[in-house]
C-alpha positions in Angstrom: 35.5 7.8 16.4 32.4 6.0 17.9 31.3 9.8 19.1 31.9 11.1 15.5 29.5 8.2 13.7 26.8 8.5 16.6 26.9 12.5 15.5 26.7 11.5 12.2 24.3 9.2 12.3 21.7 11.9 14.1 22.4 14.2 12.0 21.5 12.3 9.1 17.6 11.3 11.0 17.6 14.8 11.6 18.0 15.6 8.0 15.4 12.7 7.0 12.9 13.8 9.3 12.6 16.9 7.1 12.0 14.7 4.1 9.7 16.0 1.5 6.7 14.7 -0.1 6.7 14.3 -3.9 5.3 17.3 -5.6 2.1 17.0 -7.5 4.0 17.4 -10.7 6.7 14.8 -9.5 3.8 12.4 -8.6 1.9 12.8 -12.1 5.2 12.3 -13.6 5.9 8.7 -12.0 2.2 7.6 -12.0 2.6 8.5 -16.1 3.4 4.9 -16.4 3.7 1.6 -14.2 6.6 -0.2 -12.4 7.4 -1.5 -15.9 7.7 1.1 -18.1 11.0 3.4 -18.2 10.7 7.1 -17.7 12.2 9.5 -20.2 15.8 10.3 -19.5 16.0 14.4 -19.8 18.7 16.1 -21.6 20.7 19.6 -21.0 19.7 20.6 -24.9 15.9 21.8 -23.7 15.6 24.6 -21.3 13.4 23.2 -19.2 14.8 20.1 -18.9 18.1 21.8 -18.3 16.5 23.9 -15.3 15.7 20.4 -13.7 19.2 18.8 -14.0 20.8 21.7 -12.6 18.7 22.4 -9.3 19.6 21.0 -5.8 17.1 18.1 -5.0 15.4 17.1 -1.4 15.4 14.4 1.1 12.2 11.8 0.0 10.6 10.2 2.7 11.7 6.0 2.5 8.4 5.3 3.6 6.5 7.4 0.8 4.1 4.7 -1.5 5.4 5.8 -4.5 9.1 5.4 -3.8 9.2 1.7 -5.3 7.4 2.7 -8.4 10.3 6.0 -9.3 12.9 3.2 -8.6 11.8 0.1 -10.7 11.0 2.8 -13.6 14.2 4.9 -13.2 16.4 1.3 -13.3 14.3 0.7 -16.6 15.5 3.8 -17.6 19.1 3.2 -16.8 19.9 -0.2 -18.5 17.6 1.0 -21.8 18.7 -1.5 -24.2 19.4 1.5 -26.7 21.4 3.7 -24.2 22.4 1.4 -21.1 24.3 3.6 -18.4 25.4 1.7 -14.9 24.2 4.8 -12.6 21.1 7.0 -12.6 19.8 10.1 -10.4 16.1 10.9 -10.0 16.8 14.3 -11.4 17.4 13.1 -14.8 14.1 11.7 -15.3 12.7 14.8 -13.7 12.8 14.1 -10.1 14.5 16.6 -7.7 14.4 14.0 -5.3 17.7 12.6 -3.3 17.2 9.0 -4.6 19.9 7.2 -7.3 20.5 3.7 -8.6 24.6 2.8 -8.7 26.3 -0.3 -10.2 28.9 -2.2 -7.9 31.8 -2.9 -9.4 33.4 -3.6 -6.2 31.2 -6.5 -5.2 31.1 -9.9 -6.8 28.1 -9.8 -10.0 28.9 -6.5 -10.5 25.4 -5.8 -9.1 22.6 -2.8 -9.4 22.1 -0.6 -6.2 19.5 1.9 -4.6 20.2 4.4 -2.8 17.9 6.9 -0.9 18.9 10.1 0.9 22.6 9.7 0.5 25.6 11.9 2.1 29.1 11.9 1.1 31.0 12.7 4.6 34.3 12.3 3.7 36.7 12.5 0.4 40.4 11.5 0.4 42.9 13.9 -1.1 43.9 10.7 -3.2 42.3 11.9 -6.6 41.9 9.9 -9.5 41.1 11.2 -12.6 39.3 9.0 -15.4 36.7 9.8 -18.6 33.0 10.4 -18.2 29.9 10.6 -20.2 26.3 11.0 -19.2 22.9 9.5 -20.2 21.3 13.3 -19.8 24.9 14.6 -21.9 24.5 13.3 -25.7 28.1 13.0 -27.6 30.2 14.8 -25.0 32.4 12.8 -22.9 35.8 14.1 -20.8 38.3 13.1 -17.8 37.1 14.4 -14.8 39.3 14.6 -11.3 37.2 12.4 -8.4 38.3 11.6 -5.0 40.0 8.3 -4.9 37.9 7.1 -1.7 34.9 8.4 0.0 32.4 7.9 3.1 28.9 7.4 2.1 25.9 7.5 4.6 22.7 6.5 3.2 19.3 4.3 3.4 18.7 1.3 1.5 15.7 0.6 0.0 13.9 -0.7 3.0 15.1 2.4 4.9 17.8 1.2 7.1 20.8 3.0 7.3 24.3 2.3 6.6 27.6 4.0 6.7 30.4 2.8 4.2 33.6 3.3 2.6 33.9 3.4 -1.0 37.5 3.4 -3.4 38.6 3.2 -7.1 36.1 3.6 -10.1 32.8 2.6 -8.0 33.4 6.0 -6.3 33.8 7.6 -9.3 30.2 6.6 -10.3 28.8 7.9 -6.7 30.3 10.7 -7.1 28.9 11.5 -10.3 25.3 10.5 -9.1 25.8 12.4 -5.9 26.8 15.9 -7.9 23.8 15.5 -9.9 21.5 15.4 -6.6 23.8 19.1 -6.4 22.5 20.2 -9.8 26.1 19.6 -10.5 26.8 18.1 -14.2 30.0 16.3 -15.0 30.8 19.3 -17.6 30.6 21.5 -14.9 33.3 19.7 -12.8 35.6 19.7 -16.3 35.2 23.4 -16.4 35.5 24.2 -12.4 39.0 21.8 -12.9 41.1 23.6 -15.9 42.6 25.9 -13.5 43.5 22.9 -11.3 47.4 21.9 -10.5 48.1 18.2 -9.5 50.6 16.1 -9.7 51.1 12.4 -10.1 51.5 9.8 -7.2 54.4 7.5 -7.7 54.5 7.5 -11.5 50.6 6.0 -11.4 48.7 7.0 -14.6 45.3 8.3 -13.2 46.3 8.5 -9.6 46.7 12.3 -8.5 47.4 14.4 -5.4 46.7 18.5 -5.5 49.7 20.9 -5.6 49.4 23.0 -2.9 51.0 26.8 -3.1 53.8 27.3 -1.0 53.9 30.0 1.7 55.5 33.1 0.0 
C-alpha cells in the first residue's frame, strides 16, 4: 500500500511539472475584472461557449500569480446571489484549466473548498444514484449514477498535496466538477447511462451495484 501512494504521489509531480501557463486569452479573461467581481458563468446554448465546456482542460501551475485572482472570482461566481450553486469548475467561466471550488458537506460548516490539479484514482462499485442540475445547464435537471466513494489526489491552494477518501453526496459533487475538467457534462453521463443495468443493494433507495452479464 505505502509502495502504491509513493507511485502515486510521483506520478502526480510528474504530471504537475508539465503544468501549463494561462493562455493569453485565459489571462485577459481573468484580468477582465478584480478579485471581487464574478466572472460570467458560460452556458451549453452558445456554440462557442459550448466548445469550451466540452474540451479536456490542463494542469495550472499552483505557483502561477494569477491563480488566486481565477479562484476568488470563480467562488463569486458560484454562490451568485441569483443562481447560487455549491461547486464550480474553471471551464465554466471559460477556463480549460484543472482548478474547481467544492462544498463539504461532510465536514462540520458545511464549508467551501479549492482544489487545484485534482485526480480521481479510485471509484467504488458501490453506485449511488441521485438528481443533478448545472449552473452552465439552464432548466434541465436528471438522476445521474456516481460512485458511492472515491480517492482524490490533489493540491490545496497553497500547493501542498493531499490524498483523501471521499463517500456519500460530497462525492457526487467531485465527481461532477471532476467530469467537467473531462469536457464531460452531467447530460452526457444521463445519456452514456440509459443502456445501464443495476440493481439495488439491500432494498436502499439510491444505493446501486452494476449487473454484470453472466458467462454464456
Amino acid at each position: 500500500m505505502k509502495n502504491t501512494t509513493l507511485k502515486l504521489l510521483f506520478l502526480f509531480i510528474a504530471t504537475n511539472l508539465s503544468a501549463q501557463k494561462f493562455t493569453k486569452e485565459e489571462k485577459k479573461l481573468i484580468q477582465s475584472g478584480d478579485a471581487k467581481t464574478m466572472m460570467k458563468v458560460i452556458q451549453i446554448t452558445d456554440e462557442k461557449e459550448l466548445k469550451i465546456l466540452t474540451s479536456v482542460s490542463t494542469d495550472v501551475d499552483p505557483k502561477d500569480e494569477l491563480l488566486p485572482v481565477l479562484a476568488e472570482r470563480m467562488f463569486l461566481s458560484m454562490r451568485d446571489p441569483t443562481n447560487p450553486g455549491i461547486g464550480i469548475a474553471a471551464p465554466q467561466v471559460g477556463i480549460n484549466k484543472n482548478v474547481f471550488w467544492v462544498q463539504r458537506f461532510d465536514k462540520e460548516g458545511e464549508p467551501f473548498e479549492f482544489y487545484l490539479n485534482p485526480k480521481i484514482v479510485w471509484r467504488s462499485a458501490l453506485l449511488r444514484k441521485g438528481m443533478e442540475g448545472c449552473l452552465s445547464i439552464p432548466d434541465i435537471d436528471g438522476e445521474v449514477l456516481r460512485n458511492y466513494t472515491i480517492k482524490l489526489n490533489y493540491l490545496d491552494k497553497e500547493g501542498k498535496f493531499h490524498e483523501e477518501m471521499m463517500e456519500g453526496f460530497t462525492a457526487v459533487v467531485f465527481q461532477h466538477e471532476y467530469d467537467h475538467l473531462n469536457g464531460i457534462l452531467f447530460t452526457d453521463r444521463i445519456k452514456e447511462q440509459e443502456n445501464i443495468e443495476v440493481s439495488k443493494v439491500n432494498g436502499e433507495m439510491n444505493l446501486f451495484l452494476e449487473k454484470k452479464l453472466r458467462r454464456q
